[in-house]
LOTOR-948118 format. One record per residue (C-alpha): x, y, z; residue in three letters. Coordinates in steps of 0.2 Angstrom, whole numbers, plus 5000, padded with zeros to 4 digits. Layout:
<pases>
XYZala;...
</pases>
This chain:
<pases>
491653375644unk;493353485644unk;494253315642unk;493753295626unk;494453485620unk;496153435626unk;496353275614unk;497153385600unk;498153495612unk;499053325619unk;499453225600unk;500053365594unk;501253365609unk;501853215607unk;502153245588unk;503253365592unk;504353275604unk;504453145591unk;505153285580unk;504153265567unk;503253425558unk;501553445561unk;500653375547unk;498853405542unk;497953255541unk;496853315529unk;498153335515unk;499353175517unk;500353135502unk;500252975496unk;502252865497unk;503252885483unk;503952735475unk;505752765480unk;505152775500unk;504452605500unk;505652595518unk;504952745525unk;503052705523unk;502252545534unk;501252435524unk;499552515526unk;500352675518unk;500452795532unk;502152915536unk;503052825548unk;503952945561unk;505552985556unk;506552895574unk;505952735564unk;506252795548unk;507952685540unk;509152815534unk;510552685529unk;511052655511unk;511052495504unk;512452405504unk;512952385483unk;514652405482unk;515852245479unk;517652255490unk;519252215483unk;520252145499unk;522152135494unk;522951995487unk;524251915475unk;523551965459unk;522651815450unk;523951735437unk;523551715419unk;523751535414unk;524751525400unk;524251455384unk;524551245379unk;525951245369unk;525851195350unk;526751085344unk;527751205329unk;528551125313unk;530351205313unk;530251205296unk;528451295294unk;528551415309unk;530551475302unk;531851385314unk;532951285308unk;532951105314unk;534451045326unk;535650935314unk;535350745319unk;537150695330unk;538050575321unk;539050415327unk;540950475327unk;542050425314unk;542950255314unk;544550275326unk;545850165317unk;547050175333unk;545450105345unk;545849935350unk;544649805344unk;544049675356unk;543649485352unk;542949355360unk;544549215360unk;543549055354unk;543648925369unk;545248825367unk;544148645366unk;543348575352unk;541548625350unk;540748425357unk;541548465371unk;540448615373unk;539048515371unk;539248375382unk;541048375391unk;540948205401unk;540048115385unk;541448185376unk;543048125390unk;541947955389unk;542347945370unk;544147955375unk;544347815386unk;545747675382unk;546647845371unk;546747985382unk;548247985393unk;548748105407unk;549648205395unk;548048235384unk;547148285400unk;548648415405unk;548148485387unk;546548525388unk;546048565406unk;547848605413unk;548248575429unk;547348455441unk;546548535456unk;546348355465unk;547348195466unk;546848005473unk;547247835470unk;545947715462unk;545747545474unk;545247385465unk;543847265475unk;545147205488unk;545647385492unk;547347415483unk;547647545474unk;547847515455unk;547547685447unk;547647865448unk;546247995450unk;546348155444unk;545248315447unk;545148435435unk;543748605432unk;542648595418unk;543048715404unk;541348745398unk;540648755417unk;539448615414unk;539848515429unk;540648575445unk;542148445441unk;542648315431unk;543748165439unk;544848065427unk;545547895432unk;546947825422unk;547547635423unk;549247625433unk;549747475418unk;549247545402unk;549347755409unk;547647745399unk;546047825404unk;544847725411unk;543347795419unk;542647965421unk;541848035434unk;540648185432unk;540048295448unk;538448415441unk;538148595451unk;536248535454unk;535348355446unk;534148255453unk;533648035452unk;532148085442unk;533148195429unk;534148035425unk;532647925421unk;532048055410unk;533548065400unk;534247875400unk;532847775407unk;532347675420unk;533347505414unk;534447495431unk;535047395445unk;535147465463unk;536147445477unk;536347525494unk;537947625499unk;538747715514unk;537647865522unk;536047825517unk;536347845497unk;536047725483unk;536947675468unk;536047625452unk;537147535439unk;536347555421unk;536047385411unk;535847465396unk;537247575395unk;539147615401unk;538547715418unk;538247725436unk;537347855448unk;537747895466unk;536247985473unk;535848025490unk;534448005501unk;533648145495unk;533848115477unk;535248215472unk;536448145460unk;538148165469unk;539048105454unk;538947985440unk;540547875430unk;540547825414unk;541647675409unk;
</pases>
């Protein structure tokens, strides 16, 4: 049939709209290996409008920045003497100024038992001690009140005076009004409780209750008496 004899005619028209040559199919060259993209898998031309003409992308791009800081190298530790410096000079204390001043601790002005135990020590000094012993060593009194007897009449004098060596918030000193002796000695702690007394003099005592809920223990075995109150703080204690 005619149809048949215009089969060539029409693919050969078509190859030419494509834009590719015509090609004989008898003598097709076989794909190079640099045209792997330009041949399909079953190794025939592919036409050139599906041929991929782009290069590959290969290169690498710098986009601008701060440049990349060298870290710098751990320091070493140098011996001045090895690596040629010479060593700083080690400061020296200054020299003696004879015309400085020198300070000194003045010793306390009572003697050193007094320091240890100040109303033990004013306890030694009862029957001796006269107000003008007391003026000598603690100076002036802060306080002054009579001493009563048992009936209520007043038969002594009371003096209040700081501690020197701060052991006690204050001592009391009560001097007959008769003799002008030191009788009794009256000692006020900062902070001391019942219990601290029975663990340095015992437990030997005889109690009694007083005004506002506080008690006072009278010790058999010893020249003292406690006033604590009702939660067991020690108010004050004499010695006689």
């Amino acid at each position: 049939m005619h149809y048949t004899k215009l089969i060539p005619a029409v693919l050969l028209a078509a190859r030419m709209a494509l834009g590719a040559p015509p090609a004989d199919d008898t003598n097709k060259a076989a794909p190079s290996a640099g045209s792997s993209g330009n041949a399909s898998p079953s190794g025939t031309a592919i036409p050139p409008v599906l041929r991929n003409y782009d290069q590959q992308d290969s290169l690498i791009v710098m986009l601008p920045g701060p440049a990349a800081s060298t870290p710098a190298p751990a320091p070493r530790s140098l011996n001045p003497a090895a690596a040629g410096v010479a060593a700083s000079p080690a400061k020296m204390p200054p020299a003696p100024d004879p015309e400085r001043p020198v300070l000194h601790r003045a010793a306390p002005a009572y003697p050193a038992e007094f320091g240890t135990e100040s109303a033990l020590y004013c306890q030694k000094q009862i029957g001796t001690w006269t107000l003008d012993d007391a003026y000598a060593l603690f100076g002036d009194a802060r306080s002054h009140r009579p001493s009563l007897d048992d009936e209520g009449g007043e038969n002594g004098d009371i003096f209040g005076f700081s501690d020197p060596s701060s052991r006690y918030r204050e001592l009391e000193l009560d001097f007959d009004r008769e003799t002008g002796t030191l009788r009794t000695v009256f000692a006020y702690p900062w902070k001391m409780s019942w219990q601290e007394c029975r663990k340095l003099w015992g437990v030997h005592v005889s109690a009694a209750d007083a005004d506002k809920g506080r008690t006072f223990y009278s010790y058999l075995d010893r020249r003292l008496d406690v006033l604590v109150d009702p939660t067991g703080k020690v108010i004050s204690f004499g010695l006689y």
